[in-house]
N, C-alpha and C positions, 0 to 999 in steps of 0.2 A: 504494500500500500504506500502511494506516494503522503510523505505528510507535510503537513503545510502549515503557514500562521499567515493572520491578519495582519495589515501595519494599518490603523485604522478604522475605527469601529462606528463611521457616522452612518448616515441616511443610505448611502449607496452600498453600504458593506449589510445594514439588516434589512434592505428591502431589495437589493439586486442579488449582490453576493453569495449572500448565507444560504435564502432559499433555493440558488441553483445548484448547490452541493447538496442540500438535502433532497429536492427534488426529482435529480435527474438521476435515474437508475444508474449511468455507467458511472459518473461521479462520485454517487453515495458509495457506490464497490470500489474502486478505483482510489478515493480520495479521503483523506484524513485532514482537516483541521484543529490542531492540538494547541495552537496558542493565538494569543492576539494583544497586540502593544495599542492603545491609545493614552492621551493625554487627560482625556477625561472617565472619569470612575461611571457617570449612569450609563454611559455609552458599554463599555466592557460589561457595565451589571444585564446591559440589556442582551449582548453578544454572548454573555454565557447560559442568561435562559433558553436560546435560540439552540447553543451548543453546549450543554450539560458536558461538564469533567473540563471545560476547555479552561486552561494554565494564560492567567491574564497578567500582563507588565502595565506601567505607564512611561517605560521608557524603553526605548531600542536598543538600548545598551544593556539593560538588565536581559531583555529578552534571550538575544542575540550568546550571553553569558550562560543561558539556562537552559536554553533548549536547539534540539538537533533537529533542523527541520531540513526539508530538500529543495521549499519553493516557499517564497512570500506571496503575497496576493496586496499592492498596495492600494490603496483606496483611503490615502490622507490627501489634502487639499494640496496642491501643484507647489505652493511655495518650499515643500520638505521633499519632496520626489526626488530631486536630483542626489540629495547625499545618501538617502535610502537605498536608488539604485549601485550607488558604488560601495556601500559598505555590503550589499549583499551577491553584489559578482564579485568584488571581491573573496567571499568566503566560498567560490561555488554554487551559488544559491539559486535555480532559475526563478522569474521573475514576472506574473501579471503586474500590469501598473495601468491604473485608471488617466484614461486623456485628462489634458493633452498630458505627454509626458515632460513637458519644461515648458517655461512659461516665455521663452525665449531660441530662436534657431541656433543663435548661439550655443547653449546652455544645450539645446535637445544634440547637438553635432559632437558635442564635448563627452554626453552620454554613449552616442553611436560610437567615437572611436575607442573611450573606455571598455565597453560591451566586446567590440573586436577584439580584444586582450583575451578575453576570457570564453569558458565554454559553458556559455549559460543558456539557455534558450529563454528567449522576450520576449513577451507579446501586449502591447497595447489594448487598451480595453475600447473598441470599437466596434459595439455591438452593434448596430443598427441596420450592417448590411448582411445582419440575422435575422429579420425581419421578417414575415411572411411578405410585407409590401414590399420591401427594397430587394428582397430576392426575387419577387416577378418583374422587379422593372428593370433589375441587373440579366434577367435570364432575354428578357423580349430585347435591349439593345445588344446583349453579347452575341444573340443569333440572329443580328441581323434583320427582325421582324419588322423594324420602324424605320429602315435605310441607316443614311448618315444623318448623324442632329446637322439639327440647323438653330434652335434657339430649344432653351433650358429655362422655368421660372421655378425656383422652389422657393415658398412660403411657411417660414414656422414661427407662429406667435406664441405669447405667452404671459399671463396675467402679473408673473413677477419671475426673478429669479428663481430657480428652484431652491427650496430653504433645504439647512443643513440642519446639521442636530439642534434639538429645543435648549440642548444643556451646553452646547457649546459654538460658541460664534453663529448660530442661524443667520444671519444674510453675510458670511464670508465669501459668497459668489460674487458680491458688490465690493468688495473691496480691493484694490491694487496690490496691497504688499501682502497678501495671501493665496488672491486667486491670478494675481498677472495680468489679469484683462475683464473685460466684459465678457457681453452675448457674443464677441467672433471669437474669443478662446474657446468659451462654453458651448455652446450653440453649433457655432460656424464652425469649429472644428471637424462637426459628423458631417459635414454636406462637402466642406473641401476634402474629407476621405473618401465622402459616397462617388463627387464627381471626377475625384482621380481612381478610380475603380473602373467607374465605366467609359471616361474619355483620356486617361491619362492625365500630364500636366498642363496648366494654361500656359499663353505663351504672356501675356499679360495680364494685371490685375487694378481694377479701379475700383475705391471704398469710399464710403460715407460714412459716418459715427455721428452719434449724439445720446446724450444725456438728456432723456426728457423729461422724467416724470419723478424718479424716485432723488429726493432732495440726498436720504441716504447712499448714494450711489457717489464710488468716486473713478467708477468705470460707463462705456458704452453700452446704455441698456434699448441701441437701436442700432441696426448697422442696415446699409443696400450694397452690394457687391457685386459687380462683373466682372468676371472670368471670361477673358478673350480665347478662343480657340483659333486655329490657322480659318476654317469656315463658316464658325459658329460660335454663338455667345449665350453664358449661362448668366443667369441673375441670381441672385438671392435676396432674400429679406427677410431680415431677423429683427425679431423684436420683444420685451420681454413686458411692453405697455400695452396688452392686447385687450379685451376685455374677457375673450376665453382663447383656450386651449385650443391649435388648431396647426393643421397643416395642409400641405395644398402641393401637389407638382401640375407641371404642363410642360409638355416632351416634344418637339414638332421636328418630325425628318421627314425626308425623302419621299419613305413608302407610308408613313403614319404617324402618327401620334399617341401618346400617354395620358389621359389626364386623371387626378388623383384630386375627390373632391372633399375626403378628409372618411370617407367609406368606402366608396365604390372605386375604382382603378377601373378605366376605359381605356381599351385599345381599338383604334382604326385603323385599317386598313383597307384605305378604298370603301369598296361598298359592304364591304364584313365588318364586324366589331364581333370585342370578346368582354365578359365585364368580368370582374372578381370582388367581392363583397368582403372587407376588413371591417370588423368588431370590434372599435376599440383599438384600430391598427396601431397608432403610435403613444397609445397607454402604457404609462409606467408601469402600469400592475403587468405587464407583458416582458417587463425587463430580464425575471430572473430565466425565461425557456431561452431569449436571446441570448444571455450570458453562458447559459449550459452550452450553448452549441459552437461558441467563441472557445470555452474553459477545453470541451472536447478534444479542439483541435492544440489546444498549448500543450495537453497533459496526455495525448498522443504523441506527440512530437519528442516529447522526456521518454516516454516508455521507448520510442521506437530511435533511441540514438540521434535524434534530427537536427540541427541545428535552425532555425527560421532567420533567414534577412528579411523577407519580404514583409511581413508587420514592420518594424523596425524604417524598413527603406521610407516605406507609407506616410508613418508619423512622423517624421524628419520631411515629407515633402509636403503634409501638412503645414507644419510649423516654419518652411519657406511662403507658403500663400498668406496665413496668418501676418508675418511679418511683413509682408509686401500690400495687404491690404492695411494694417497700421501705420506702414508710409506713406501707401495714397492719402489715408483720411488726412492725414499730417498736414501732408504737403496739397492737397489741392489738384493731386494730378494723377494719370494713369500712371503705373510703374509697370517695369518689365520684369519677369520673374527671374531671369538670368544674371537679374544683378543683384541676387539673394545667394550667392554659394557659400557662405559664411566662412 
């Protein structure tokens, strides 16, 4: 049995995390969770009702001292990620870690060549192209069914940041020196993975930011982005001043189109369509099957000798678009992504 510990014990670790270990048959066979480090005590009190016997620290260094694990699972706030990742490849340790993984390309390139030293297997936590929606819409452009894109709109709002633990920092999503950024860290990061998934990288990037609404906010709680392609251009718009919960695609190629109206996923083609019906498609409570099916492939990858670049490569090209859309907003102007090689 592989065994493992928490570094982390807020909102994402008992509502994503925990249940996809207990939930998922190969998991619960497969996988051990024996400890967990946070900083704050209700949080671990709440992580060991979750996981009975489990060996709680409130320091990484205590932990780290006490127990022989074979993989951490981090899921603390982006500001601690980087030194967690080196003290635990350091030790052999392979290594889930909750996006982004650095709040900075600098800082995320620093970790990629650290990682190359060592024989750890990574894998960033980006689940959402586990999705039943993002896997139909990743499967209809990878074969080809909608032609070439021609334009891309993804829409995801949102009434507020997502809050964190009640017991500790709950809106550290809003804050700079914790979480690194706004809605394009938090947010924007799953849509710059989704559209480098399905189209590769842009060849430029043009952003907008603002601060609208929450006074507490000392981050972008609105961002609009485009993504230049050699033929086509994707937009996005993020927002976390929405008045509900919602998301929205519209896909326009060649042979069809996509469109995603927060239920139904329509495809055309010509004079056929096909629809497919999501319940709750990008419902949090849906988080912990996406995560089993992420966790599967990292903890396959350890059994089966594997080493993975390709996560790795991804969120490093993440945190190139990231940064290049925080210099448009800056400066006022399109940038080119090739002048991000950190």
């Amino acid at each position: 049995m592989i065994r493992g510990m928490l570094v982390g014990t807020g909102q994402i670790a008992l509502a994503g995390h925990i249940p996809a270990y207990i939930q998922d048959r190969f998991l619960s066979y497969e996988v051990q969770i024996i400890a967990a480090v946070d900083v704050c005590t209700e949080n671990l009190r709440a992580c060991a009702a979750l996981l009975p016997g489990i060996r709680v620290y409130q320091t990484i260094e205590e932990a780290f001292s006490n127990e022989n694990v074979d993989f951490i699972d981090i899921c603390a706030p982006p500001y601690v990620q980087t030194a967690v990742i080196r003290e635990a490849a350091s030790r052999g340790l392979h290594i889930l870690c909750e996006k982004p993984i650095a709040t900075s390309l600098r800082e995320g390139l620093e970790i990629q060549r650290f990682l190359a030293q060592h024989l750890t297997v990574f894998m960033p936590c980006y689940q959402y192209p586990f999705s039943p929606l993002w896997q139909a819409v990743l499967k209809q452009v990878q074969e080809g069914k909608i032609g070439e894109a021609r334009f891309v709109l993804v829409e995801d709002y949102r009434e507020r940041a997502d809050p964190g633990s009640p017991h500790w920092r709950p809106g550290w999503r809003q804050r700079r020196e914790i979480a690194g950024g706004g809605v394009l860290l938090d947010i924007g990061t799953h849509y710059f993975h989704l559209m480098h998934l399905l189209f590769g990288p842009p060849v430029a990037v043009t952003a907008r930011t603002a601060c609208l609404s929450h006074e507490e906010c000392d981050v972008e709680d609105t961002a609009v982005v485009i993504l230049e392609y050699p033929t086509w251009l994707v937009e996005l718009r993020l927002s976390w001043v929405a008045s509900r919960r919602e998301t929205r695609l519209y896909l326009a190629g060649t042979a069809g189109s996509l469109i995603f109206d927060g239920t139904t996923l329509r495809a055309d083609y010509g004079k056929s369509q096909r629809l497919w019906t999501f319940s709750g498609a990008m419902s949090k409570s849906a988080y912990p099957m996406w995560y089993a099916k992420l966790f599967r492939e990292f903890f396959r990858a350890i059994l089966d000798g594997q080493l993975l670049t390709k996560p790795l490569d991804d969120a490093i090209n993440v945190l190139r678009c990231v940064e290049a859309a925080y210099a448009s907003a800056s400066r006022g102007q399109t940038v080119m992504l090739a002048d991000f090689v950190g």
